[in-house]
C-alpha positions in Angstrom: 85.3 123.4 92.8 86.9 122.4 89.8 85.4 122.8 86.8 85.4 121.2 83.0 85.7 123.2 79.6 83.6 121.1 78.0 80.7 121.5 80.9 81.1 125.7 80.1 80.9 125.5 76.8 77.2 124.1 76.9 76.0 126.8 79.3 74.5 129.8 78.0 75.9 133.4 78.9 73.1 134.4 81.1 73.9 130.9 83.1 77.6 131.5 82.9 77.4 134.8 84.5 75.5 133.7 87.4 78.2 130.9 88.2 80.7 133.5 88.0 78.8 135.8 90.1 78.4 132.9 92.9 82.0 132.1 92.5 83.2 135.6 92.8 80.8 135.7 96.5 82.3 132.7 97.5 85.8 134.2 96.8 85.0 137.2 99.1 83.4 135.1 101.8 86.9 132.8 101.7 89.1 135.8 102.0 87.5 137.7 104.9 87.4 133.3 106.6 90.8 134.1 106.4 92.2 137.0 107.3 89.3 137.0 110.0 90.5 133.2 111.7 94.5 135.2 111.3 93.9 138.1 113.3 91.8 135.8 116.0 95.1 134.0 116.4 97.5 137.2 116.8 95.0 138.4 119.0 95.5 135.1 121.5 98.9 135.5 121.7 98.7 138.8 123.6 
């Protein structure tokens, strides 16, 4: 997701904590993809 300066600076605060607050979720759900899908592979090799 990339995002603009110019599109944040328009948002109010109440909206810009709620895209950081989504952002930071999809963050989380991203890491535990990943370590999750590495140990599954580790776990074939045996």
């Amino acid at each position: 997701m990339v995002l603009k300066a110019h599109e944040l600076r328009g948002k109010s605060r109440q909206e810009l904590e709620q895209q950081l607050q989504a952002l930071k979720t999809e963050l989380q759900q991203l890491r535990v993809l990943q370590v999750s899908g590495g140990g599954a592979g580790k776990l074939g090799k045996m």
